[in-house]
C-alpha positions in Angstrom: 0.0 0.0 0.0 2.6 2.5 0.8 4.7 2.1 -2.9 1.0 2.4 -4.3 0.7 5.7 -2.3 4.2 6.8 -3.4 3.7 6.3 -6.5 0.7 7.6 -6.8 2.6 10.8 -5.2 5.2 10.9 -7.5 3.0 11.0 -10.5 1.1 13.5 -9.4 4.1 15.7 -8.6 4.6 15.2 -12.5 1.6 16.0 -13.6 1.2 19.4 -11.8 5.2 20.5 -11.5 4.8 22.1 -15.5 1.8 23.9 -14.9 3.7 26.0 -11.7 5.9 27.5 -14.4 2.8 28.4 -16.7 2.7 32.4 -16.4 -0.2 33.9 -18.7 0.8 37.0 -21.0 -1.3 39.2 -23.1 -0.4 41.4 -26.3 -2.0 44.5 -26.9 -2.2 45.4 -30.8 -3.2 49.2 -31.6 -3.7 50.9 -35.0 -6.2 52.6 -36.7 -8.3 52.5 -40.1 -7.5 55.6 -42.2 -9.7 56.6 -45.5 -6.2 56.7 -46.9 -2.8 57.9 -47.6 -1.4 60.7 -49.4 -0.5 60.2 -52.9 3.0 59.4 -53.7 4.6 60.9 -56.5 7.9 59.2 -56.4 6.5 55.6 -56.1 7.9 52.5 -57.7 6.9 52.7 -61.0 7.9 56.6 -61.0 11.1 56.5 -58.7 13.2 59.3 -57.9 16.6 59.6 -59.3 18.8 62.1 -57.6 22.3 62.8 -59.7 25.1 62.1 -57.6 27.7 63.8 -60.1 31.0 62.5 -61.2 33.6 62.8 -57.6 37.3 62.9 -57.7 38.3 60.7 -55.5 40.8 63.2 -54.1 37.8 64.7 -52.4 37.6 61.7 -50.1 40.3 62.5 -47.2 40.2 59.2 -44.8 37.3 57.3 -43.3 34.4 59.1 -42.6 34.9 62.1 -44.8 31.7 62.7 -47.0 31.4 64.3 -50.7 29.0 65.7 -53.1 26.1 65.9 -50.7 22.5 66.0 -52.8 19.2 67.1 -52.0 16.0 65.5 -52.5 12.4 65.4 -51.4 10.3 62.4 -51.5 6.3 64.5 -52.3 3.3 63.6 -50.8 -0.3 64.8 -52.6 -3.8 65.2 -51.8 -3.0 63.7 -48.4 -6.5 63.6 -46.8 -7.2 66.0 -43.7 -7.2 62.8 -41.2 -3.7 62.5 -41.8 -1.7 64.9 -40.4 1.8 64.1 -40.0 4.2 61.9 -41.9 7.8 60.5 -41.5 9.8 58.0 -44.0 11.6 54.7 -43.3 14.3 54.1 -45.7 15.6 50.5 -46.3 18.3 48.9 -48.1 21.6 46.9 -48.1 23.8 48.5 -45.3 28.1 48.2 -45.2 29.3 45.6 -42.6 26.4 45.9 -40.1 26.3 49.8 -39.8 22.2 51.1 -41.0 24.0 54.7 -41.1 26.1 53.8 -44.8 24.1 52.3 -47.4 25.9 49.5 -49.9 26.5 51.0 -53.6 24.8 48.6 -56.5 26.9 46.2 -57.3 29.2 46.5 -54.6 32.3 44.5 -55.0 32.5 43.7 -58.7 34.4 45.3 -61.2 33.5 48.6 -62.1 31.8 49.2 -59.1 33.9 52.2 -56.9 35.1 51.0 -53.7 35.9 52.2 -50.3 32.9 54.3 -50.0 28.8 54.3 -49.6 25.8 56.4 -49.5 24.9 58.3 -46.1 21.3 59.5 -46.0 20.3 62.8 -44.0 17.5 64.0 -42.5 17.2 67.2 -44.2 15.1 68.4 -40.8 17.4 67.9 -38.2 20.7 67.8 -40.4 21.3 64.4 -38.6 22.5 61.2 -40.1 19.5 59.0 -41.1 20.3 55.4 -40.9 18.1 52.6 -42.5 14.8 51.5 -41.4 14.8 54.3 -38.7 12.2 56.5 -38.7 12.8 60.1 -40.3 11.8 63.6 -38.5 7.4 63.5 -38.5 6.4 66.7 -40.1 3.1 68.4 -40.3 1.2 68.3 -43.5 -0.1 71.5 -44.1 -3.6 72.5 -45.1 -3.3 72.0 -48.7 -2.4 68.1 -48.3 0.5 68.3 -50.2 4.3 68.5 -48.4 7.9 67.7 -49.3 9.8 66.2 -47.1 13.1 66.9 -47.5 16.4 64.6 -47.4 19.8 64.9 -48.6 22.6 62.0 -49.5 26.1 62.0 -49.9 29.1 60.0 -50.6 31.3 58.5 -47.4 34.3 57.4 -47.2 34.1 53.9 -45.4 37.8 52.4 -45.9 41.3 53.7 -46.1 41.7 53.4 -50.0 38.9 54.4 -52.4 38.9 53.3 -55.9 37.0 54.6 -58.9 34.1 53.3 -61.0 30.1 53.7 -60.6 28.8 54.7 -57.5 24.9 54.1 -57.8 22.9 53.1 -54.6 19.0 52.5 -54.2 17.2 52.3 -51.2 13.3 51.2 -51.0 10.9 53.9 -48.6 8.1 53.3 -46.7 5.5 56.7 -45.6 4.5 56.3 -41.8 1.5 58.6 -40.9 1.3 59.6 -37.3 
């Protein structure tokens, strides 16, 4: 009788020891439906192409150093008078890790320059923008219709820079706030 009791004893200890470690959680999901976003006019199928220039290299004077920095505005139309703010999430292949230098197309083939990479700014706060990091949110005025304004420039990521093309794309994504 008593191994049938201890045994009994045991298995329940089983039984009920994993549910003393259950803890009970709850997520919490928040949004809202909007009639829409504003208009983009530099969308996929119209993207925008900001000329970059042709750099001597000589401009480049150690890691770090930046060059021929561009403006550029990514325009947002008829944006509807429930949405109020907007900010931009740029995305792309970064250099070695670091969100703040975005990788040149074709990075390490022939042809392609080396030792350097884009650097986006917020054209805002003057502040380095790295990838998928959320840009100054800006008011959209009355009319619906706002610029918001960027700039991008060449860095120097590595002691030697050689020449060739130096293109760069990067995807965006419009947050409204």
């Amino acid at each position: 009788m008593n191994k049938t009791l201890l045994a009994t004893m045991v298995a329940g200890c089983a039984v009920f020891s994993g549910a003393a470690f259950a803890v009970d959680g709850q997520v919490k999901f928040t949004g809202a439906v909007i009639d829409a976003g504003c208009d983009v006019v530099n969308n996929m199928a119209n993207p925008l192409e900001v000329l970059m220039g042709q750099v001597p290299k000589t401009q480049f004077t150690g890691v770090g150093s930046t060059a021929a920095e561009q403006r550029f505005a990514i325009k947002l139309e008829n944006c509807p008078n429930t949405v109020t703010k907007a900010s931009v999430i740029f995305s792309g292949d970064n250099v070695g890790g670091d969100d703040s230098k975005l990788k040149l197309t074709g990075a390490g083939s022939s042809g392609v320059a080396s030792g350097v990479a884009l650097q986006l700014v917020d054209g805002s706060t003057n502040a380095t923008l790295p990838l998928y990091s959320r840009s100054t949110s800006l008011d959209i005025p009355g009319s619906g219709d706002i610029d918001l304004p960027f700039r991008v420039r060449y860095i120097q990521t590595e002691s030697t820079v050689t020449a060739g093309t130096a293109d760069g794309a990067a995807n965006f994504t419009i947050s409204y706030n």
